[in-house]
Rosetta silent file (secondary structure, phi, psi, omega in degrees, C-alpha in Angstrom):
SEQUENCE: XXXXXXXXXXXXXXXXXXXXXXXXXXXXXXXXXXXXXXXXXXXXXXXXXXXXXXXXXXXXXXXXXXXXXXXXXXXXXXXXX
SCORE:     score description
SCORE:     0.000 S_00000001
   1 L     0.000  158.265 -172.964  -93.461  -98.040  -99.571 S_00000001
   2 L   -63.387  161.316  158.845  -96.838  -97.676 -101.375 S_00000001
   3 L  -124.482  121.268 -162.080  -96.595  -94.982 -104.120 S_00000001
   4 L   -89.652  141.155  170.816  -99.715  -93.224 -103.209 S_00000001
   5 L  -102.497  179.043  176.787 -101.061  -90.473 -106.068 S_00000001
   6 H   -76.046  -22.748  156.963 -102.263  -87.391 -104.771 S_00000001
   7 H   -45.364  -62.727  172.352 -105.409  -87.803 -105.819 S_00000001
   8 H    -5.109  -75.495 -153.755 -105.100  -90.231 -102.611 S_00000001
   9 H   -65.275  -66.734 -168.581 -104.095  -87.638 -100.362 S_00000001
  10 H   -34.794  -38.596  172.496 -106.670  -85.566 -101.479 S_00000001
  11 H   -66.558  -61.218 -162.100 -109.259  -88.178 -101.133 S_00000001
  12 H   -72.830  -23.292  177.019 -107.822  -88.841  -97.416 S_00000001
  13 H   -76.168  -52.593 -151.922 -107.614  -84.803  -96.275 S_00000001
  14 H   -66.776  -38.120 -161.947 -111.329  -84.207  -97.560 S_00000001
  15 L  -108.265    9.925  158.494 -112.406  -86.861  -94.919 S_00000001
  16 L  -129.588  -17.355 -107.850 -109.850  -86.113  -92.130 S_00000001
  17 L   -40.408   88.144  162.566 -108.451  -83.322  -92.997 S_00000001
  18 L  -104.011  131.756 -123.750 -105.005  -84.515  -92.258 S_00000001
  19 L  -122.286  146.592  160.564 -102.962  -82.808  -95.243 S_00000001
  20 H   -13.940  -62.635 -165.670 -100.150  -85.159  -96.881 S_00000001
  21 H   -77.687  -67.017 -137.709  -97.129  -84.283  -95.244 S_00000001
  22 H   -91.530  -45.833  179.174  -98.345  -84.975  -91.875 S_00000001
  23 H   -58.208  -44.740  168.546  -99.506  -88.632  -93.449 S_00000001
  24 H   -29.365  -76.877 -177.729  -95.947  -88.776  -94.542 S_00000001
  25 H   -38.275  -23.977 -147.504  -94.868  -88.163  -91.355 S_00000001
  26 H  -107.316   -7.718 -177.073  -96.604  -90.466  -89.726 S_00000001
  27 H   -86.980  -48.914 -176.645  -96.113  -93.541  -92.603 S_00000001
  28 H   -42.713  -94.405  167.753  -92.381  -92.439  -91.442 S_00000001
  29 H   -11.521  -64.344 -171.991  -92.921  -93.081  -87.963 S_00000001
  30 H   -55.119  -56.677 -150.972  -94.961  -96.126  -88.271 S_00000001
  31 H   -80.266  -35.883 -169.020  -92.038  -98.211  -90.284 S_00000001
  32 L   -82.243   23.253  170.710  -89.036  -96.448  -87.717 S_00000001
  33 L  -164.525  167.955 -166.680  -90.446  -98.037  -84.782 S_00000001
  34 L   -70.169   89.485  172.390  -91.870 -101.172  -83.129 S_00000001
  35 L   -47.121   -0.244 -168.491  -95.607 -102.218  -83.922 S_00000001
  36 L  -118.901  -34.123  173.293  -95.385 -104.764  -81.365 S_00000001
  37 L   -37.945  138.705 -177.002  -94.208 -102.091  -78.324 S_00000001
  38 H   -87.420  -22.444 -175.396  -97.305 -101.139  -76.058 S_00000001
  39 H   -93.607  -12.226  154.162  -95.986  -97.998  -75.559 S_00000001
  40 H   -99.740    3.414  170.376  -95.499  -96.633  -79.047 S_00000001
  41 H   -91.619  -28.047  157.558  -98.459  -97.894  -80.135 S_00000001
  42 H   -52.240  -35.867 -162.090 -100.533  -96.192  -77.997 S_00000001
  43 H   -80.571  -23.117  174.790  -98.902  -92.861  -78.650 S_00000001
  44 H   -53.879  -40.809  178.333  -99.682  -93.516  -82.281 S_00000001
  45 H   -64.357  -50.466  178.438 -103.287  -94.074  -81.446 S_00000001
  46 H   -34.408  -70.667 -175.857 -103.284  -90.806  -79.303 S_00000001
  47 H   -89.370   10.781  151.487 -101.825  -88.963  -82.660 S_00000001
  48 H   -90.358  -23.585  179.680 -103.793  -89.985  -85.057 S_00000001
  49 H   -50.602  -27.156 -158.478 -106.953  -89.483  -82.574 S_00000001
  50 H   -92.650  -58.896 -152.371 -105.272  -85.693  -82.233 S_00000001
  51 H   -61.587  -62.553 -145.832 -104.729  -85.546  -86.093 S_00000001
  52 L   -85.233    2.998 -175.201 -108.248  -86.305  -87.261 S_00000001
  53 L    78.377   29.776  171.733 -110.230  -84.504  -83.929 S_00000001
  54 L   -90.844  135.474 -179.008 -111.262  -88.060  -82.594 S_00000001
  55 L  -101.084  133.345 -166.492 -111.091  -88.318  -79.149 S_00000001
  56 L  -111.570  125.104 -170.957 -110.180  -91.927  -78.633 S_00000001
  57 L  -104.556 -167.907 -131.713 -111.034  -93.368  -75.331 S_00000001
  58 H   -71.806  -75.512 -164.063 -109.141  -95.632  -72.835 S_00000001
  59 H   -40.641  -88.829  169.707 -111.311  -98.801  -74.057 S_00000001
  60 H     8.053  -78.144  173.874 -111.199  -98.067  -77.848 S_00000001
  61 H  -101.736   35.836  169.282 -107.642  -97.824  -77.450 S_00000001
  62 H   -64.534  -74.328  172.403 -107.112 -100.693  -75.129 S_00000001
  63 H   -50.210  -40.998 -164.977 -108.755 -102.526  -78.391 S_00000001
  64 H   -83.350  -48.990 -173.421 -106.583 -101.280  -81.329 S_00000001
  65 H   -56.304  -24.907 -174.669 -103.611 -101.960  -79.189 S_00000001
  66 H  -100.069   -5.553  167.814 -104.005 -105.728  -78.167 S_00000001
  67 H   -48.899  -57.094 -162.670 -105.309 -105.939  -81.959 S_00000001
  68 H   -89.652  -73.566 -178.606 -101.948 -105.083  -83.409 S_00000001
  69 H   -30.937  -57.869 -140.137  -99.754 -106.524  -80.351 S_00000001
  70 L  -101.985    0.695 -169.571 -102.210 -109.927  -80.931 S_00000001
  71 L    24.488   63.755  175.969 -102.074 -109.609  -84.799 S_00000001
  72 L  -149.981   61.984  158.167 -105.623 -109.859  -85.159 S_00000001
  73 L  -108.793  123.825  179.282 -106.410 -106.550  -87.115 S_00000001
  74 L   -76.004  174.016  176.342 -109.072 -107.709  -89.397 S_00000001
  75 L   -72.136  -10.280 -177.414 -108.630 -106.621  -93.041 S_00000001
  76 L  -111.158  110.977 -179.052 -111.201 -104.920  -93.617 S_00000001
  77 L   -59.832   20.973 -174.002 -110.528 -101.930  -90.837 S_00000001
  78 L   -96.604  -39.024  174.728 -113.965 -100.687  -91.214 S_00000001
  79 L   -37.298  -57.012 -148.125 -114.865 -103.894  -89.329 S_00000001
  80 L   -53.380  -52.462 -169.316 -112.582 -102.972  -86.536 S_00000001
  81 L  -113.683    0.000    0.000 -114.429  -99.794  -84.979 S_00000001
């Protein structure tokens, strides 16, 4: 796993504010389950859309999902949305 400094987190809270531990959690998640499943990757999109107050709609994630299923997330994710 990355080793992230807190400065990080700090940097990543100011602009979602989703607080460390819940990023934890959720870096946790991501590696204990299957990136290629349609059905946990949508609930992932749901909770980070929950976490940061985005409401993410059907298309949007409809997109991220056949991204990741289709391995064609470009690198630079700013691209992406």
């Amino acid at each position: 796993m990355f080793n992230f400094t807190d400065g990080f987190f700090n940097k990543v809270e100011k602009k979602t504010n989703v607080d460390k531990n819940t990023i934890l959690e959720l870096a946790k998640k991501l590696q204990q389950n299957d990136l290629k499943n349609e059905g946990t990757l949508r609930e992932i999109v749901q909770e980070l859309g929950k976490m940061t107050g985005k409401e993410v709609s059907k298309e949007k994630e409809d997109k991220i999902v056949n991204a990741v299923i289709h391995d064609e997330v470009p690198k630079d994710i700013n691209k992406f949305f």
